[in-house]
N, C-alpha and C positions, 0 to 999 in steps of 0.2 A: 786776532792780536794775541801773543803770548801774553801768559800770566808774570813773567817779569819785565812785559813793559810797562803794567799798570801797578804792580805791588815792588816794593822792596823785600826779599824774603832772605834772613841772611840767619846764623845760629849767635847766640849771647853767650858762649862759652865754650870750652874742650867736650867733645863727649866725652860722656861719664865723670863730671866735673865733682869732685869729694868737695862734700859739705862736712868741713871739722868745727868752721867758727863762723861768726856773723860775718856775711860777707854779700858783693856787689857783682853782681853782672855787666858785660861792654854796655856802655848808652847807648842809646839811639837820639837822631836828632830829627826832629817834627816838621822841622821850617817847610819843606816842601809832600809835607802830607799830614792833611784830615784825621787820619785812625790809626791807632799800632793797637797791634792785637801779638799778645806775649804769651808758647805754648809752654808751659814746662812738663816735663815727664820727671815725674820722682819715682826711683829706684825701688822695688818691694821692699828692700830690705834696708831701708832708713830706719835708725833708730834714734832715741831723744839720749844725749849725753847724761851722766850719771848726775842729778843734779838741779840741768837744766831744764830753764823754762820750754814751753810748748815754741816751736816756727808761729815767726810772724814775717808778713810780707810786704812790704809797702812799696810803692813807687815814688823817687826822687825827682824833684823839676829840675835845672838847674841851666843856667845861660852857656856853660860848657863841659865839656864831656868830665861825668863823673862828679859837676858838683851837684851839691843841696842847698837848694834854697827853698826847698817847701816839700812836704810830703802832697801826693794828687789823689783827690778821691778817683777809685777807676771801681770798674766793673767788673767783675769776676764770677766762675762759674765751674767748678769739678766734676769729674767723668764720678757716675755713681758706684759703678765695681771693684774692687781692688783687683790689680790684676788683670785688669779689660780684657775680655774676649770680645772676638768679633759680634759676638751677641748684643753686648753691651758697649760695645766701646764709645759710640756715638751719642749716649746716655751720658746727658750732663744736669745738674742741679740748674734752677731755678737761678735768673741774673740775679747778683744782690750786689750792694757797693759797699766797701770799705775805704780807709784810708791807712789801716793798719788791721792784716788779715790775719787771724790768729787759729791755727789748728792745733785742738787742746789733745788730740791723743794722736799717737803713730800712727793708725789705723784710718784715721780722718784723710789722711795725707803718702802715706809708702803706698806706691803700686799705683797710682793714679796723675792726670793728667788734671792741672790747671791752667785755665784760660783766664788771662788778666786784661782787659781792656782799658783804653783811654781814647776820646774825643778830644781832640785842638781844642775844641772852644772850654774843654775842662780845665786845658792846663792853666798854669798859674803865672802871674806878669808881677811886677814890679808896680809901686806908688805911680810910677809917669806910663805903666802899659804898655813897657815892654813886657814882651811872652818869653818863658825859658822856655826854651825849644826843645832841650836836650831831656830824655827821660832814662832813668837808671832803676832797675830793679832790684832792691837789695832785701837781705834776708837777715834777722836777728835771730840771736840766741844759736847758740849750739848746739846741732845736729851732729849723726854719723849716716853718711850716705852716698850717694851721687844721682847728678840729675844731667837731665839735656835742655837746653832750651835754645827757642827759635824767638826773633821778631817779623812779625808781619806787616808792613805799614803798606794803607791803601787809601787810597780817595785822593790821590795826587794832586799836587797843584800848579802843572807844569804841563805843557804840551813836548808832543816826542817821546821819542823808543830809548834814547838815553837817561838812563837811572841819576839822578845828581845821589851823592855818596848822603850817607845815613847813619854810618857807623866812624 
């Protein structure tokens, strides 16, 4: 079986998308998958606007595309090198959870690869239990950079080679 009949793998933005100001990534919608796993590559050469607070990361729930109704605790995980060589590239920290992920200096963060995760049964429902489906990745505080980013969603909950849409 091919790997996009069991995952959804599609990119959350332009390559080399400039980070000027707090800003959102395309959502993704969960309803028919278990896991999204979100790659981001940030640019060596990110720097912190003159001023501004450190990058923070968080992920938005929300019943449709783009909104918020709740930030998601997810799991997350950074490549340890700046600048990955193939030595290290597969070199990642230690899983740890946030709901609001903060890298206080440049160097935490330019030239490096993070991995943000979420489980279905993480995300967040409403008083009567409904699930927001929809998860958006967004970024505060004002950077100067550009990044790439992919969503990976797996653990389907559908039978068949046809993908139902996710973005």
């Amino acid at each position: 079986m091919l790997i996009q009949q069991n995952q959804a793998i599609f990119p959350l933005c332009e390559v080399n998308t400039a980070l000027t100001t707090s800003s959102e990534l395309n959502s993704v919608n969960m309803k028919y998958y278990d896991h999204a796993a979100f790659v981001i590559q940030v640019a060596s050469t990110l720097s912190w606007s003159v001023g501004a607070s450190a990058v923070i990361f968080s992920i938005e729930s929300g019943t449709s595309d783009s909104a918020d109704s709740g930030d998601v605790t997810f799991h997350w995980s950074v490549n340890t090198a700046s600048a990955a060589t193939l030595s290290t590239v597969m070199t990642y920290s230690a899983d740890a959870t946030s709901s609001a992920l903060t890298f206080s200096t440049v160097g935490d963060l330019a030239g490096h690869t993070i991995i943000l995760q979420v489980d279905a049964d993480e995300l967040k429902t409403t008083s009567l239990g409904k699930v927001y489906d929809w998860l958006t990745v967004d970024f505060t505080n004002a950077t100067v950079g550009t990044i790439d980013a992919f969503a990976i969603l797996s653990k389907s909950r559908y039978s068949g080679a046809d993908l139902p849409v996710a973005v």
